[in-house]
C-alpha positions in Angstrom: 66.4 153.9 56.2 66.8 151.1 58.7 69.6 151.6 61.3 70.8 150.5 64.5 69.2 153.1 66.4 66.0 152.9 64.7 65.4 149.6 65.5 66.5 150.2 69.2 64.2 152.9 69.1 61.5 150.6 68.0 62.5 147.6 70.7 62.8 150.8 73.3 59.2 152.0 72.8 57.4 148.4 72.1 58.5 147.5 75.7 57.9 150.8 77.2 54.2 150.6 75.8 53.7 147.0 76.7 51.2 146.4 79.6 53.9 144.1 81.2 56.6 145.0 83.7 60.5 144.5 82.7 60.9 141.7 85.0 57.7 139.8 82.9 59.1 140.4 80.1 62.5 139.1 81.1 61.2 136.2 82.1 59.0 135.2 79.6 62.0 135.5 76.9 64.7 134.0 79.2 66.6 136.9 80.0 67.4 138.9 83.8 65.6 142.2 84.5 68.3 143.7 83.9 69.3 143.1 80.0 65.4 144.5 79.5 66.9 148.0 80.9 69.9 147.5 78.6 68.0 146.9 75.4 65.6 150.3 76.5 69.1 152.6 76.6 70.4 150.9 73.7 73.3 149.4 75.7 72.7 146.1 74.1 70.4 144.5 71.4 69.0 140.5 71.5 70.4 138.1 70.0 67.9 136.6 66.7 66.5 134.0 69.3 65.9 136.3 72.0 64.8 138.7 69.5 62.2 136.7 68.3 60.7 135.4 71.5 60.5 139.2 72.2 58.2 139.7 69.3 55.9 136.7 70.2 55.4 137.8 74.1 55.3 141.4 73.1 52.9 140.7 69.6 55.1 142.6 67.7 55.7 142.3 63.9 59.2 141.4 63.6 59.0 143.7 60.3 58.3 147.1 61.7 60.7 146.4 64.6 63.4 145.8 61.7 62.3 149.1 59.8 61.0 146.6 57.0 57.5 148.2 56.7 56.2 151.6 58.6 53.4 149.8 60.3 53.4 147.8 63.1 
């Protein structure tokens, strides 16, 4: 079942288990440190674009973060 917190779950963990800090990221996707922390505790979620430039950096299939298919 795809929810909310699911897919927060999924963002959450994806950055978590990336190789690169929260500051990278940020900056690679256009965003300030601090909005990386916010999508971790749920606080907030991207936007689409944001969102997808998160997938590319992070090599994510947009899919599985989405709860479209079980495998990432």
């Amino acid at each position: 079942m795809i929810t909310a917190e699911n897919i927060q779950s999924r963002i959450a963990q994806a950055i978590r288990e990336s190789e690169l800090s929260q500051s990278e990221i940020a900056r690679r996707i256009g965003v300030r440190q601090p909005t990386i922390a916010q999508y971790i505790s749920g606080k907030t979620k991207p936007n689409i674009e944001t969102f997808a430039r998160l997938c590319k950096t992070l090599d994510l299939d947009p899919a599985y973060i989405l709860c479209l298919t079980e495998n990432e």
